[in-house]
N, C-alpha and C positions, 0 to 999 in steps of 0.2 A: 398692467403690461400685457401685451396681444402674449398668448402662446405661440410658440414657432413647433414649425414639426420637428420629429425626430430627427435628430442629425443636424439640422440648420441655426443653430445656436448666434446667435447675432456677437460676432468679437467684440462688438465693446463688452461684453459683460464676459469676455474670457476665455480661456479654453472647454471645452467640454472634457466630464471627468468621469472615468470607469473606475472599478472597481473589480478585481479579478482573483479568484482563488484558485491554487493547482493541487492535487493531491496526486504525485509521483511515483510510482512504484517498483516493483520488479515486475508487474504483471501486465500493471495500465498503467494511462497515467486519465486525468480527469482534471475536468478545468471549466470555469463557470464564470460570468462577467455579469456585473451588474452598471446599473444606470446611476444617477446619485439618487434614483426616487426609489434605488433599492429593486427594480422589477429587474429581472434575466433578459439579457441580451443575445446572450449566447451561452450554450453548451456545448459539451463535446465528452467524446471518450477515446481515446490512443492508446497506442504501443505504449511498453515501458520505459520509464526514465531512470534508471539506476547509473549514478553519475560514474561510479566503478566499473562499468560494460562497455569499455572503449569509445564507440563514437557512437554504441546507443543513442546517449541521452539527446547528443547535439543533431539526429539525426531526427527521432520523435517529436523532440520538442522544434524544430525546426517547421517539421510537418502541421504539428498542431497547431503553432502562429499564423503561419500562412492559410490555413483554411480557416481560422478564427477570423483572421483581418480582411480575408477576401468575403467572407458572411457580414461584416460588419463596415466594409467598403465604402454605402452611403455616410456613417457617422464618422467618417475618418476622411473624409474629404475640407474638414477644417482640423484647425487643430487641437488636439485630445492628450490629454497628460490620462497616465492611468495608475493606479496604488494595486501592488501587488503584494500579497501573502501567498509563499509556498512552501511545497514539503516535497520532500523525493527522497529514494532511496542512495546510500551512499554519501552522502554529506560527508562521510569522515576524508574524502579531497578536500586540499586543502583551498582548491583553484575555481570554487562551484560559483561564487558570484560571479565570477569574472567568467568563466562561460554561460552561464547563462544570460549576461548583459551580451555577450557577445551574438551567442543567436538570436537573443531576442533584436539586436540590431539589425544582422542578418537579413529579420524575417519582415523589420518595420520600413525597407527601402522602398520609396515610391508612398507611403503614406505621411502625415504629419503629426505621428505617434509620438510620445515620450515617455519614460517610467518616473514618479515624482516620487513616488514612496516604495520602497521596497524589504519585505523581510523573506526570508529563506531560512526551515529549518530540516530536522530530517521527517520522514512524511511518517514515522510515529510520534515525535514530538508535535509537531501539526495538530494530528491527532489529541494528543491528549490534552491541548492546549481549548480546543471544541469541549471537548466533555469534563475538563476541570481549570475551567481557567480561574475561577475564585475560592475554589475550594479543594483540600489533600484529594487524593484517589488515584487509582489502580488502573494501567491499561495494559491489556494481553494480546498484542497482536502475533495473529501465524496466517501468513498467506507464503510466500516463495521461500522468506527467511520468518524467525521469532525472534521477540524483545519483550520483553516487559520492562516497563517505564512508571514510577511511583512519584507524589508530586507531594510533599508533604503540606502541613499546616503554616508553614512559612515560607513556601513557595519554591521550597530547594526543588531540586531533581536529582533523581535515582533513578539506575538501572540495573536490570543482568540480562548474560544472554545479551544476540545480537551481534554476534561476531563472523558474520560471513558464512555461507554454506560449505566453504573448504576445512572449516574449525570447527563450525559451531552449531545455530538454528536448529536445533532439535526439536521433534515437536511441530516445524510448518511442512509446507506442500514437497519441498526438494527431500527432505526427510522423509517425509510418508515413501515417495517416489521409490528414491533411493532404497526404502527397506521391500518396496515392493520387489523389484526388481532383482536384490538378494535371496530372497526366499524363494523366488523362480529358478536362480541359477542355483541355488541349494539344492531344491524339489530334484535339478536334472544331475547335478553330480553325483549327491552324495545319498545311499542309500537310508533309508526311513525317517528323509526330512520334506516325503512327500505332501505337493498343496497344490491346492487352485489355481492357486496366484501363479503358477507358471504356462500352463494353457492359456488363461488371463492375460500377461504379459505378448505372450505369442501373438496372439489377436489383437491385441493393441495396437501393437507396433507392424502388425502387419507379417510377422516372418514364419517360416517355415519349421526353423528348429531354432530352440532356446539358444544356441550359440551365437546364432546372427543379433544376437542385444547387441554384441560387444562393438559391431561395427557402426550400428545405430548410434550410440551413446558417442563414440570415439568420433567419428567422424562427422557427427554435428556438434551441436550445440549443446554441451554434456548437462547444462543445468536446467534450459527448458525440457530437454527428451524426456530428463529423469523425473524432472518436477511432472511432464503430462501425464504419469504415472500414478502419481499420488489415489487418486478416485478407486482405481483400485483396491488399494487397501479393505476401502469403507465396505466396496459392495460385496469381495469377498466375505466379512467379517461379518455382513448381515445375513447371508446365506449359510453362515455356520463353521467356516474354515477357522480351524485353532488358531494356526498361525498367523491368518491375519489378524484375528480378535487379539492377541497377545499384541502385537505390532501396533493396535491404536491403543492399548494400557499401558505400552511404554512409554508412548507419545504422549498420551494424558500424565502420566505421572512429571515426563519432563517441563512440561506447559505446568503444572501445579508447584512445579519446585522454583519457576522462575517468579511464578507469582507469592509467594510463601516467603526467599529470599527476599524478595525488594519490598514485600510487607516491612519485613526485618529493617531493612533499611529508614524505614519512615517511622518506624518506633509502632508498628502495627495499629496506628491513629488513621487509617483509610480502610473502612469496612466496603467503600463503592469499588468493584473491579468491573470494566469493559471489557467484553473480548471479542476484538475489530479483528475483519480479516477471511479469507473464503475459505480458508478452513474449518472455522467454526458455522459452516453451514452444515457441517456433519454432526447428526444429531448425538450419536454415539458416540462422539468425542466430548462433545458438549457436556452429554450427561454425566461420565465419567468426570470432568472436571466439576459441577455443580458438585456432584454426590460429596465431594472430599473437601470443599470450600464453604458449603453453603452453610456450615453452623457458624463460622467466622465472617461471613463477609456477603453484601449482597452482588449478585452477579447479575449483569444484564450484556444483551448482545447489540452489539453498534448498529443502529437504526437510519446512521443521516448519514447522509451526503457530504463529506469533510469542503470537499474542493466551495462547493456552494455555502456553506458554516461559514469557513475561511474569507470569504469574499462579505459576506454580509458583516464579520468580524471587522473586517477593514473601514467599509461605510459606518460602521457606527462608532468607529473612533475617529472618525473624519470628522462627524455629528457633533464630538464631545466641543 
């Protein structure tokens, strides 16, 4: 049989058929398409998809369709069935298929697009389904919120932790933030709980006097301000401020105990722990958690690409 070029698929032999991973988050979102020969079609990186942030999700994910579809224009001039695997932040709506079919509708008008397969989970399950899908083991994610997610010998699922930054996530980026930003308004009120971190803050944000946070924080978007905070933390704490060095060994201790918990949960039969997520780009966190884990468990740090994992995931159960 002649080769056709890309995109030009001859219908009698069918639709042409992608393959697409999304990895969701509070921070980005990421998304990877593949051909059925398995080569990337396209890429991309976006805003956040947290399906609990009002019309976030439908507004990013909206965004990122259409410039995928519009990239991909030639091979969607006939018609393309595609299998998707996703993950995103906020899954616990209970309405997240149904919008997401929905934008994705949305987004496919004027092409002869279709979705033939579809899973959707939370984009730490995603996750840990990449890095243990045949076998028990450990994932510590902390980027805007934290979870840890344990997968035992029989395939159950466990977690702790993960319950929203108004409750809970201790230990990720809105947390660091958050305690950043405390210690500053500490440092100015109250006498001999001076730091860094409050000049720190000031320059951050731009303001003149540590009072002006309040109106920062209040009158935006109270969990990205506080979250772009976080980095703080670290650099004070490398430079030698108490206070912040205390503030990343509470956060380490809290990240240790979610992991330690949901060991518990698995019957402590998963010595493999992950710990996905841009907080553990911070080497001083990291250490602090190794130092306390590593006689029980081995630890390594998330390496791949989920959204593109996810998609190759999907072609080769196509394969099967």
């Amino acid at each position: 049989m002649t080769d056709l070029p890309s995109g030009q698929e001859n219908k009698a032999y069918g639709p042409s058929v992608l393959y697409m991973g999304i990895d969701g988050g509070g921070t980005k979102t990421n998304i990877s398409i593949l051909d059925k020969e398995g080569r990337i079609v396209f890429s991309g990186g976006y805003g956040p998809s947290n399906l609990l942030n009002g019309d976030e999700f439908e507004d990013n994910v909206l965004f990122m369709f259409r410039d995928a579809f519009l990239n991909l224009k030639d091979r969607l001039r006939i018609k393309t069935v595609i299998n998707i695997t996703a993950g995103f932040a906020g899954t616990s709506s209970d309405d997240y298929e149904t919008r997401f079919r929905n934008v994705f509708k949305k987004a496919s008008l004027g092409y002869d697009i279709s979705i033939d397969y579809l899973i959707i989970n939370s984009d730490a399950l995603l996750t840990l389904n990449v890095y243990f899908a045949e076998k028990p083991g450990l994932l510590l994610v902390s980027g805007t919120g934290s979870i840890c997610y344990g997968k035992d010998q029989n395939g159950d699922l466990f977690r702790t932790g993960g319950f929203g930054y108004l409750i809970d996530d201790a230990g990720s980026g809105f947390w660091f933030g958050k305690e950043a930003v405390k210690a500053a308004l500490r440092s100015h009120y109250h006498y001999g709980h001076g730091s860094v971190l409050e000049e720190m803050v000031r320059e951050h944000f731009g303001i003149q006097s540590t009072e002006d946070v309040f109106d920062i924080i209040y009158k935006g978007d109270p969990k990205s301000v506080i979250s772009s905070a976080s980095e703080l933390v670290f650099t004070a704490a490398e430079n030698g401020c108490k206070v912040a060095g205390g503030i990343v060994e509470r956060g380490a201790a809290e990240l240790i105990e979610l992991v330690r918990n949901c060991s518990e949960h698995i019957g402590r039969k998963a010595p493999f722990v992950v710990l996905h997520g841009s907080v553990f780009r911070q080497e001083k966190l990291v250490g602090l958690i190794k130092k306390d884990l590593i006689n029980d468990m081995n630890i390594y740090i998330s390496d791949k690409r989920i959204d593109l994992e996810a998609a190759n995931s999907m072609l080769d159960q196509n394969d099967l």
